[in-house]
N, C-alpha and C positions, 0 to 999 in steps of 0.2 A: 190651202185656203178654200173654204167651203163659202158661198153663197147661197143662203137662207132667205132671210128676210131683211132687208136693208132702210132706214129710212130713207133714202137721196131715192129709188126703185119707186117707194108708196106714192111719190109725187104723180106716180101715171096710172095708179091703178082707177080702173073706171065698174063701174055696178054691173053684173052678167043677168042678162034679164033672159035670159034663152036657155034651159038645161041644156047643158053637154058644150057650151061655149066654153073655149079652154082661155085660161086669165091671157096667155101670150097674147090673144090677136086684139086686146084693151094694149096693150102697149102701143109706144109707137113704132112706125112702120119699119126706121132703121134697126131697130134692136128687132123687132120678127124676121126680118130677113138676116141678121146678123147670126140668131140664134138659131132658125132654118139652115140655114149655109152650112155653120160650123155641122151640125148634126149629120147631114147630108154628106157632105164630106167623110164622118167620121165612118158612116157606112159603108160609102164606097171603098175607101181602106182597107174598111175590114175583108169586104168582099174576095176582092184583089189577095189579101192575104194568107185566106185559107185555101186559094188556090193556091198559090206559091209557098206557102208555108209546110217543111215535112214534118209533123208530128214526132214527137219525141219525148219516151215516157219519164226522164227524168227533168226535163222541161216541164212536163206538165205537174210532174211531183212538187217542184219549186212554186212555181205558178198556185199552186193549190196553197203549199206551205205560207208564202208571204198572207195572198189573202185572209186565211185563217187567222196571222198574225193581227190585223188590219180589225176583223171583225171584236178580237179581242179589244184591242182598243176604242170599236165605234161603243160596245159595251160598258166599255172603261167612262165614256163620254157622258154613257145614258145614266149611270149610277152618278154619275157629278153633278149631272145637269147642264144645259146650253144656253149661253146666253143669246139674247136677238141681236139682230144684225148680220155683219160678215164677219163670220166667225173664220178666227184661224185654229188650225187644228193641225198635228204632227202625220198625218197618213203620208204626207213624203217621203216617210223614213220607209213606206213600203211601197209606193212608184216608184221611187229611184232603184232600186233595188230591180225590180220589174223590167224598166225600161235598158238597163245595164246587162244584167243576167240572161234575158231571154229575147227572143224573136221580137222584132215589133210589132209583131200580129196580140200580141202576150197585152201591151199597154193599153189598146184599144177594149181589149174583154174584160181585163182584171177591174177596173173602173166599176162596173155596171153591178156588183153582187154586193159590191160593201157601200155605193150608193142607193144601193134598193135596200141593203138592211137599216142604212140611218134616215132613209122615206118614215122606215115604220116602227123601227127601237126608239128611233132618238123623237122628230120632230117631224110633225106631217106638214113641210113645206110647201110653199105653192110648185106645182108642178113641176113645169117649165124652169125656174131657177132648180131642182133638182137635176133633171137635165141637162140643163144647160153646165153647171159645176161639173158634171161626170163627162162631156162633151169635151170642155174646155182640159181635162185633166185629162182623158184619151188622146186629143190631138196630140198635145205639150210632149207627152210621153211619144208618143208615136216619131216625131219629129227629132227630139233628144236621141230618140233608140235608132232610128235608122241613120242617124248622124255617128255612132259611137261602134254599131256594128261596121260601117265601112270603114273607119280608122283601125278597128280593130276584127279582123275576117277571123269565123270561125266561132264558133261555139263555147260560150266564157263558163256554164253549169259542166263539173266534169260528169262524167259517165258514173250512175252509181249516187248520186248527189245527197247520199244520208253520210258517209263518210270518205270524202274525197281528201288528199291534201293537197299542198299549194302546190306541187308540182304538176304542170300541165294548164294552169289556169292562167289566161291571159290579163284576168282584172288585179294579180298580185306582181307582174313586171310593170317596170320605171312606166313604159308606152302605156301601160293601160289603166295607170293609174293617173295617169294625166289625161289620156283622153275622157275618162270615166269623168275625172273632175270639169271638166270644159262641158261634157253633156247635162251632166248633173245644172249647170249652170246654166243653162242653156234648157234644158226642163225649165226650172223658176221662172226666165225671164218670160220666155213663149206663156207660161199659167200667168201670170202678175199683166203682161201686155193687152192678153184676151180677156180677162176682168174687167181690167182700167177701161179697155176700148169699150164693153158694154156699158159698162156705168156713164161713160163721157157721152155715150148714141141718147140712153137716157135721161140724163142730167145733165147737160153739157157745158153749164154754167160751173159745177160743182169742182175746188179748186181739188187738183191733183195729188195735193198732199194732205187733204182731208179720206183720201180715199187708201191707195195703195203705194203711195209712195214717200211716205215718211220714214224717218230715219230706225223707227222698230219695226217697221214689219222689213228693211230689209236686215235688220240684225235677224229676224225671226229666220227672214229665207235663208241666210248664210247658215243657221242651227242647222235648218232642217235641213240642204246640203248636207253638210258636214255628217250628221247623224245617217242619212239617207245611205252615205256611202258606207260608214264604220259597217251598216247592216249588210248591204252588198258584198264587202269583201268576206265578212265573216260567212255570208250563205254561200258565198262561192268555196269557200272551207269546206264547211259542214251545214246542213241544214239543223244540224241539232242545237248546236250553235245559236238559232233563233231563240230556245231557251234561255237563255243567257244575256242576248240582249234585248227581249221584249219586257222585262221589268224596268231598266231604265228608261227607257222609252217611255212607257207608261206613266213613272214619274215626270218627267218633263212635260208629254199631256197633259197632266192631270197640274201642273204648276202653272200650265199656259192657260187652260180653262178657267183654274180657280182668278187668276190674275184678271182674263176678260169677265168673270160673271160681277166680281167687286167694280169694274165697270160699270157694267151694266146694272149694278144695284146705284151708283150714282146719277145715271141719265135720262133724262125723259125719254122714253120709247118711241112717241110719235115724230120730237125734233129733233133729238138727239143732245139737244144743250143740257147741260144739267139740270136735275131737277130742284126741286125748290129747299128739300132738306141739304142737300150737297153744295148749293149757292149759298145759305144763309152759314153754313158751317165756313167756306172762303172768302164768303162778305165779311166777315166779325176779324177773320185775319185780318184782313185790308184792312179795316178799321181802324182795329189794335194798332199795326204801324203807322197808320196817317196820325193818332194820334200822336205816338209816340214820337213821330220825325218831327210833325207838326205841317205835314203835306195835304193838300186841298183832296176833297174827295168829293163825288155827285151819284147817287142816286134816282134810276129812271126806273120809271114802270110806268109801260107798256100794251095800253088795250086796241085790240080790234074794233073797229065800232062798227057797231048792227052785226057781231056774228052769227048770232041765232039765226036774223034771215037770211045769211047765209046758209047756215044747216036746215033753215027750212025749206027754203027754195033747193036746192043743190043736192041737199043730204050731205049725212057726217061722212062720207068718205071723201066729197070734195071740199068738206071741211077741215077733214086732216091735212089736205093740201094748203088750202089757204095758210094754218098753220106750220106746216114745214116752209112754204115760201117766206113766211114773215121772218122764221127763226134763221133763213138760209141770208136775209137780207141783211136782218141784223149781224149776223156774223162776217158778214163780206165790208159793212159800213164800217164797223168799228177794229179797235187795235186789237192787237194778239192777245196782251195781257188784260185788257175788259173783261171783265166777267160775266157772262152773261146763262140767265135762267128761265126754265118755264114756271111761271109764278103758280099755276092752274088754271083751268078753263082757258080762254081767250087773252089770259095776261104775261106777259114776261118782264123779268125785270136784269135791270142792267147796271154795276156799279162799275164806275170810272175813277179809277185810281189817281190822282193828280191834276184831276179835273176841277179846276176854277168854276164860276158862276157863268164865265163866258163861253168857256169851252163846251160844259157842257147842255148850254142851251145851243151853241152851233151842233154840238152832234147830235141831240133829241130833231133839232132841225131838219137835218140832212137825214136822219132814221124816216121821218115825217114825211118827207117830200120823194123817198127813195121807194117805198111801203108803198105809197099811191100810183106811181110808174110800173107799178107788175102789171101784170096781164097775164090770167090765168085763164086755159081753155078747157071750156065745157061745154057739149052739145051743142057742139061748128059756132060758139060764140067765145065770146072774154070776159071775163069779171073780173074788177078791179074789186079794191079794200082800201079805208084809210084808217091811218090810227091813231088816236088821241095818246098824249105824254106827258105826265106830272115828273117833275126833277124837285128833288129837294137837295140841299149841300150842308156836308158837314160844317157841324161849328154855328152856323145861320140856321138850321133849323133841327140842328139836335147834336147829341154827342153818341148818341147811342145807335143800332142797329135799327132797336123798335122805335126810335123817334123818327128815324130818318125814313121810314119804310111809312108808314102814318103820314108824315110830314106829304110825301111823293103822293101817297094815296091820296088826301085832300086836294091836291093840286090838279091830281086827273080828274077827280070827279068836277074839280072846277073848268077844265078843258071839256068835260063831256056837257057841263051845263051850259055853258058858253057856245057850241055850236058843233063840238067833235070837232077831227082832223086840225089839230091843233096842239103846240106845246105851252104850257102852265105853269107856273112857279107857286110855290102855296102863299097867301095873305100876309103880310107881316102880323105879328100877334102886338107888335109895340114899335115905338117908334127907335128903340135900341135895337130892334132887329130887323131893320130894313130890306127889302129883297133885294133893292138894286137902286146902285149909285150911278152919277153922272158918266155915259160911256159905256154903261151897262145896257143887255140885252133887255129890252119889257118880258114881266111879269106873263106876257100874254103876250105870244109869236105865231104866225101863221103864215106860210108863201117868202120865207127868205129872211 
């Protein structure tokens, strides 16, 4: 797991008005001492290590061999392309390897040369999350290996480690292939734990399984166990070996990438919700079935009001903020299967699958009333935001995608002429198509 560039992170980035001011200390204070600490630690480890640690040239032959393996693949990376965000990537398959096979002095250095080449092959990251990802994957490792060497005393690289065979080698008995798997495991959770805990110091709102603990990335971590060791036992064989299985490897990268970039060719980069061609392509599904079952359906869109002086007063970087809060709120307001999108500029839009005229003028409601409740901090102060809501409903004000999307627009500009901070229903156009009957919400809601 590599940490790059994240939306749920940009929420705290602040303007560096000072050369040589490094982004960390715009963070907040828990994540620079968070990130300070792990680093610090990770030093003194090392320290402590090359004192204690005897060199050994087939150790270090290994040690060299994996990483080269490793660089192959950040190459493999660069040729594909990377998508933004946190990016997951296969180089497990060459820590585990690392933290198994060699010293634990080996997990804390091996980190630093293949995250210095994807600073500068792949993607010039903000520093600090550079880092901090090579920090968090030293420790993990470190922790894993000195846990797997005392289970297992003794030296797992035989003597010789271009062509050694299994006899002799501690990671091919019953004992060392289960403790090998318990570290290995035990690596992921420590990387996956130190992640999560920085994202939660930053974001702390942000739910848990938006980040690292959904049910694919632990299938990804189980891969990358699983693969991490196949390569371990095989390098404890043979180093040649690594031949053999650095192309599979590479295909799995390269299927894992291709998989997040079509991602990421779906999602707004600043909110992360989809973007507006990816929403209109799952709105038109929805549709289609509301039609066809004959189930209620509501369209919302979504404006900030007064964003500009927002980005004039504040600037656009605390204006991507403003925008990731709105898109974090709306995601937390509404149901799983909602769909929701960044329409552009300052707009998002929101279709509610089986949503009534009542329904969804309560949720446009509580979007309404939930949006004004932030508090965003900038220069030792707060700034709130409120946003205006047009809903239109299937059937009442269209059958189509583009009637329904029209219909909503009309309604918000009618909430924007009326006073902002407000939800809006569109006009009726006749008296067969009434906006709302006895029982029904008004046309025009504001405050509950």
């Amino acid at each position: 797991m590599t940490l790059t560039r994240h939306p749920m992170t940009d929420r705290h980035r602040r303007v560096l008005l000072r050369p040589g001011e490094w982004a960390l200390f715009a963070q907040p204070r828990a994540v620079v001492g968070f990130v300070v600490g792990l680093v610090v630690v990770d030093v003194l480890l090392a320290v402590v290590g090359l004192y204690t640690t005897v060199p050994r040239a087939e150790e270090a032959l290994t040690a060299a061999a994996l990483v080269l393996s490793g660089a192959v693949c950040v190459e493999a990376m660069r040729r594909l392309g990377m998508p933004q965000g946190m990016v997951r990537d296969l180089l497990g398959a060459w820590w585990i390897p690392v933290l198994l096979l060699l010293p634990p002095l080996y997990s804390l250095i091996t980190p630093i040369p293949l995250y210095v080449l994807m600073q500068y092959r792949i993607q010039r990251a903000v520093m600090f999350r550079r880092v901090f990802s090579a920090a968090v994957v030293a420790l993990a490792g470190f922790s894993a290996s000195s846990v797997f060497h005392a289970l297992v005393p003794g030296p797992v690289v035989l003597l010789g480690g271009v062509s050694g065979s299994a006899e002799g080698s501690a990671l091919v008995t019953g004992e060392g292939i289960g403790a090998a798997v318990l570290c290995a495991v035990l690596f992921t959770l420590c990387n996956t734990v130190l992640i999560a805990g920085a994202i939660r110091l930053s974001v702390p709102e942000e739910p848990r399984r938006t980040t690292v603990w959904d049910s694919e990335s632990l299938l990804l971590d189980a891969v990358e166990v699983c693969v991490g060791l196949i390569v371990a036992v095989l390098c404890a064989l043979s180093l040649l070996l690594l031949l053999v299985v650095l192309p599979p490897v590479l295909l799995l990268q390269r299927s894992l990438l291709f998989q997040q970039l079509q991602t990421a060719a779906r999602t707004d980069p600043k909110t992360g919700l989809l973007n507006a061609v990816a929403w209109e392509r799952v709105a038109k599904t929805e549709l289609a079935r509301a039609l066809r079952t004959g189930c209620p359906l509501a369209v919302l869109i979504v404006d900030i009001d007064h964003f500009k002086k927002v980005n004039d007063t504040h600037g656009h970087l605390f204006g991507d903020q403003v925008l990731l809060g709105v898109a974090t709120t709306l995601s937390h307001q509404l149901r799983q299967y909602d769909v929701i999108g960044r329409f552009g500029g300052e707009e998002f839009v929101v279709l509610l699958p089986g949503a009534d005229m009542a329904e969804a003028c309560r949720a446009a409601e509580r979007l309404r009333t939930r949006v004004s409740r932030m508090a965003l901090p900038v220069n030792d102060t707060t700034v709130t935001v409120t946003v205006s809501i047009g809903v239109a409903l299937l059937r009442v004000h269209g059958r189509d995608l583009l009637e329904l999307m029209a219909a909503a627009d009309l309604a918000l500009y009618r909430a924007k002429d009326s006073g902002r901070d407000r939800v809006c229903l569109p006009v009726a156009k006749s008296v067969g198509a009434t906006v709302r009957s006895a029982g029904d919400p008004p046309a025009d809601t504001r405050g509950g």
